[in-house]
N, C-alpha and C positions, 0 to 999 in steps of 0.2 A: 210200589214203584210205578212210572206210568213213562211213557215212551210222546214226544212230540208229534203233534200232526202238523204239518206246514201246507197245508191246505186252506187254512182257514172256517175249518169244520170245528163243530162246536165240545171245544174244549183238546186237552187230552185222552189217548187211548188205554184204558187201563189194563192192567197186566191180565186181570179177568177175562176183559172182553176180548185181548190177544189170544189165549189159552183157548180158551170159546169160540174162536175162531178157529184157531188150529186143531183142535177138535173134530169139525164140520168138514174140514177140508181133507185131511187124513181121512177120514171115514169115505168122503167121493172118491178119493185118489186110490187107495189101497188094494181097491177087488182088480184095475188090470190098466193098460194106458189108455185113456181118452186126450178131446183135441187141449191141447195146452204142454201133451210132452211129448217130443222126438223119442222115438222107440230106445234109443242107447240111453236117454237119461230117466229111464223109468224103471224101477225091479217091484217084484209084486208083491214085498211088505214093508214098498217106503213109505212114510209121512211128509210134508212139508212143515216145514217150519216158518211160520208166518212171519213174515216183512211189520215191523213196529213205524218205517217210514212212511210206509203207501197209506195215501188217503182215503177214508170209506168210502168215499163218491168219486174215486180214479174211476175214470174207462178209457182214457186216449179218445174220446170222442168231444167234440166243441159241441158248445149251444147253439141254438136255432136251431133255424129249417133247412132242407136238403135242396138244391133245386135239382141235383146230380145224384147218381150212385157213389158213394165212400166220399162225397163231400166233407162232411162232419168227422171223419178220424184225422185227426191231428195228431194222436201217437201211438203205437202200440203198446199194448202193454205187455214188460219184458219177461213179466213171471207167464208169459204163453206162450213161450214160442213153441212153436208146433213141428218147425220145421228149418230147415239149414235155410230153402228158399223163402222168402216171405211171401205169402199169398196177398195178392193186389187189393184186397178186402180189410187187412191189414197193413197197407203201407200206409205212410203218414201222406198228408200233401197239402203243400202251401201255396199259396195263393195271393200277390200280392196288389191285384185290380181285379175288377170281378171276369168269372172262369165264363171263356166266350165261347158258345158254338160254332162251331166249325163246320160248313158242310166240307164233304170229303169230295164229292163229284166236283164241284167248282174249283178246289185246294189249289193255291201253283204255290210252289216254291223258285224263291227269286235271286239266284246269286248276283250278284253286279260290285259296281262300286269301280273298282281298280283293274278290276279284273277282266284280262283282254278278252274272254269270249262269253258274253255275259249266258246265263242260262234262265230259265224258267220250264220248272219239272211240275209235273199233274203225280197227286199218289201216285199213281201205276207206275209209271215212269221211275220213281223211285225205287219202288218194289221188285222193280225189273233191274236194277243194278245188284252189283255181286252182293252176299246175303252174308251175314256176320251177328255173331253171338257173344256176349260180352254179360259173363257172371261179376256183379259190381257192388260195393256196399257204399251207399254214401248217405249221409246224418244231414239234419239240419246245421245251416252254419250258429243257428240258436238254440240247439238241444241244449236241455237244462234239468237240472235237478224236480224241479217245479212238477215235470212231465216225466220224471222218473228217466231223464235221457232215453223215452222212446221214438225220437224223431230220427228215426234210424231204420234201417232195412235193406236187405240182400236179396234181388233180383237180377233175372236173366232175360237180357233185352237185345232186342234184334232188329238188325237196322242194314245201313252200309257206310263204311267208312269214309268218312268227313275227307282226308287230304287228296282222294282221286280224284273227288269232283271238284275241289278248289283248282287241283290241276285241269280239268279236262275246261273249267273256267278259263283259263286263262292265264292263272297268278304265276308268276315271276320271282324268283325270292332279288328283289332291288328294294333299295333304301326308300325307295318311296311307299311301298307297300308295307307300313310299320305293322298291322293288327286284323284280325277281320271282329268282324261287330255281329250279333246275333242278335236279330230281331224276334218281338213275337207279337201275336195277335192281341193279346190282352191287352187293355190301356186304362190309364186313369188322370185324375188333373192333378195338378204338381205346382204349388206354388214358390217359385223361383223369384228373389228379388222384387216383392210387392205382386208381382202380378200372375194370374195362373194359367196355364199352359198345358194342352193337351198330351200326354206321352206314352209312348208304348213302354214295355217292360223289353231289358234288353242287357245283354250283360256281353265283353272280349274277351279275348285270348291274341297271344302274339303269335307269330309263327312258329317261334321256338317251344312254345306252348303245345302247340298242336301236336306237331312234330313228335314231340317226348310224348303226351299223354292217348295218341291217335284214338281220338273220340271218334262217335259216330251218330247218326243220324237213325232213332230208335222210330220205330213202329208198332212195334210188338213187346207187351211183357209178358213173361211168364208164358209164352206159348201164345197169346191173345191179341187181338189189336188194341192198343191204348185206350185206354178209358178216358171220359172226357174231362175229368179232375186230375188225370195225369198225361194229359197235354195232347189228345187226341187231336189232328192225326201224326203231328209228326214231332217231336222232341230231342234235343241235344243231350248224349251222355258223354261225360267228361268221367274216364277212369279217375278215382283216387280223389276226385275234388267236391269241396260242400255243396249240397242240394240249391242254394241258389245257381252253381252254374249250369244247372242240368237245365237249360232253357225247354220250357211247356210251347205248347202250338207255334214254335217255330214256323215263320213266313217269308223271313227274309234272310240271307246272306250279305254279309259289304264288305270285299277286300277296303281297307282304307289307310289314308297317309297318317292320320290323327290317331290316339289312345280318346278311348268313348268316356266321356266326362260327366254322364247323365247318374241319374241316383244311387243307381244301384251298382255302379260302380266309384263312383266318387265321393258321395255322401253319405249312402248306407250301407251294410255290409263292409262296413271298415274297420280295423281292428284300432284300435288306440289302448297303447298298451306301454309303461315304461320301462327302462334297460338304465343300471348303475354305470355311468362314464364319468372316470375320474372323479369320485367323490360327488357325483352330481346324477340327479336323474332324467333323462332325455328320454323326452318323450314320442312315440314314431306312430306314427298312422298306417296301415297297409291294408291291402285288399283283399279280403276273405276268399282262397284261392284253395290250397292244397287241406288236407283233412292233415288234424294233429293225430297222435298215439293214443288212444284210447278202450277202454274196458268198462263193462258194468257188470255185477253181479245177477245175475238174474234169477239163480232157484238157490237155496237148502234144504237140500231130503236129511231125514233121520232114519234108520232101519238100525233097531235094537242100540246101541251106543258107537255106532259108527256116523258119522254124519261127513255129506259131500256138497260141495259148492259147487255152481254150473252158474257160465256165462258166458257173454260176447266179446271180443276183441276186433279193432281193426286196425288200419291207417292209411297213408296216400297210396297204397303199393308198397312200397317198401315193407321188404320181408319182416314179418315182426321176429325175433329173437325170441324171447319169453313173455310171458304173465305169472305174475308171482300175484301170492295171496299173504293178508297177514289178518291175525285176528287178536283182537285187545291189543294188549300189550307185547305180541309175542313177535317173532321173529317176521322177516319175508321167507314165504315158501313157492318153491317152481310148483305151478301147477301143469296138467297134460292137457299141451294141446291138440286138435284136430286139425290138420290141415288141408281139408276138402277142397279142393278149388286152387286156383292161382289166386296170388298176393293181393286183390284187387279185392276180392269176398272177404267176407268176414270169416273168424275163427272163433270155435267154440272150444270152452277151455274147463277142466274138473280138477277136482281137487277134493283127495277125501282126507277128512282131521280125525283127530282121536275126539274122545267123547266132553262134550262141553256141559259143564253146569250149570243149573239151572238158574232160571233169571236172562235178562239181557246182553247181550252178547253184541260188540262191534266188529264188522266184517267188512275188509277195502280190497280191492283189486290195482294189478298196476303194470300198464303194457310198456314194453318194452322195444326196437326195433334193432334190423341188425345194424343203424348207425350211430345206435346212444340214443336216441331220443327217445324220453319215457313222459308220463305223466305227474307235471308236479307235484307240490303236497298242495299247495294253491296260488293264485292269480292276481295274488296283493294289488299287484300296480297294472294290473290289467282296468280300462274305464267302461269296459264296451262288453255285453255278454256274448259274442260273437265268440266263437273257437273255443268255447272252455271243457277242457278236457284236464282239469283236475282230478285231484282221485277223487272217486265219488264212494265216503264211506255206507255202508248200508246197515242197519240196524236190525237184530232178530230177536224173536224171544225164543227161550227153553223151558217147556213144564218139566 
């Protein structure tokens, strides 16, 4: 029997070399908890059961060279979580023009645009506004099977909230002030109709946007000042929304009349996706905005013929309802979740089965929230891998 590798490593994984592994791994794991398990998901004669998916050369790190600290991780890898919070060393982070320094002494921050009393704040200045914390889990809006959907992570970020200072700005809620626009330092060339064009990285939100999701203007993760791969010094956190809208080294502010029509909102991070109308399929384009329902499986312990599943859940905020599990052919089962944190964080979920037979085994998870919205079986007439929260089955072996 031999299990796929979609890595592109050389060949299939054989049931041997699966067994062989699990082996090696059980024997580290066994004597007590080291880094890779949260103290609840650990007892002191479990085994892991080794993943037939994960490719032998996964690390969640990209190639090349570093020019920054945690440059190079682009995913985590979900059979380690260590912890409820993700440590900054393990968040993923992307990058879409090259990552610019910042000096922090010179830094202004620049609201303007529409907005009657325009502003320009130095760090400190910022720092000196009221102080606010916001436990948040937000994914790539391209997390993928590819990367084991680890472009994902739950941090505690500390900033001050975004709508005072658009008030103490100026802004007006009138018809003329349709959006504000978020700038950032990074920029790259962008060729637009034959000719190229120098642009910043920059993504909107409406007011009513704001309003609902009251984002805020981060400083600090995890206790720390921003790293300069995660947008040091100042950075946009939007509760519940895909990681591009968390704008990096934010520099500017723009109350403005217009919706921002540049890449990364108009052309990339767009969902193209189609919906069955009247015996026809219509096709709709949208803006990579709010996070879908979502789950991955991330461990299977074995101790003596009991075996238990452990993994993540999230969504935009909205309260999840359930995760259910199913394995082969068998029914859905509620699994127990965790609900550490407000709706915003992620939720870690377990689930133990009776004892499974030996050989390979398929294993899916499947979030659910309290308004219906769950995760499909899949994305047929989706065109765009932006937002895919599919179920993602997982594959195991049993000696």
């Amino acid at each position: 029997m031999t299990a796929p590798r979609n890595n592109g490593s050389n060949g299939p994984m054989t049931r041997r070399e699966a067994v062989g592994r699990m082996g090696i791994v059980a024997v580290g794991l066994a004597a007590g908890p080291v880094r890779g398990w949260p103290t609840s998901w650990f007892t002191q004669d479990a085994t892991v059961v080794p993943f037939t998916d994960v490719p032998e050369t996964f690390t969640g790190l990209r190639g090349g060279q570093a020019r920054f600290p945690g440059e190079l991780r682009i995913a985590q890898d979900m059979r380690e979580l260590d912890s409820w919070i993700t440590p900054v060393e393990d968040y993923f982070n992307i990058s879409h023009y090259p990552i610019p320094e910042v000096d922090a002494a010179s830094y202004r921050l620049t609201v303007g645009g529409l907005a009657g009393n325009p502003l320009q704040l130095s760090l400190a200045q910022i720092r000196s506004r009221p102080r606010v914390e916001r436990t948040t889990v937000f994914e790539c809006g391209g997390n993928s099977r590819g990367l084991i959907h680890g472009m994902v992570g739950n941090s505690t970020w500390t900033g001050t909230p975004l709508l005072p200072l658009l008030e103490e700005a100026g802004w007006t809620a009138d018809e003329d002030a349709r959006e504000v626009h978020f700038w950032a330092a990074d920029s790259g060339t962008e060729e637009i109709r034959g000719n190229e064009y120098e642009q910043n990285f920059a993504r909107s939100m409406s007011f009513q946007q704001i309003r609902e999701r009251q984002p805020i203007l981060a400083y600090e993760q995890n206790g720390s000042p921003l790293t300069t791969v995660h947008g040091f010094p100042l950075r946009l956190i939007v509760p519940g929304w895909y990681g591009v809208c968390q704008v990096k080294w934010l520099d500017r502010i723009e109350v403005a009349h217009d919706r921002l029509m540049t890449r990364f909102m108009a052309k990339d991070y767009v969902t193209l996706i189609g919906r069955e109308v009247d015996g026809r399929t219509e096709w709709v384009e949208t803006s990579v905005t709010r996070q879908r329902p979502k789950s991955v499986i991330a461990r299977v312990t074995r101790r003596n013929n009991r075996f238990t599943i452990f993994g993540a859940a999230w969504s935009d905020g909205t309260r999840l309802d359930r995760v259910e599990v199913k394995v082969d052919d068998g029914p859905w089962t509620a699994a127990s979740l965790d609900r550490q944190g407000d709706d915003f964080s992620w939720k870690f979920f377990t689930l133990e089965i009776p004892a499974l037979a030996s050989g390979e085994h398929r294993i899916v998870s499947r979030a659910t929230d309290v308004e219906g919205r769950t995760q499909p079986e899949n994305l047929d007439l989706k065109r765009t891998r932006w937002e895919n929260n599919e179920l993602f089955e997982r594959t195991v072996l049993v000696a």
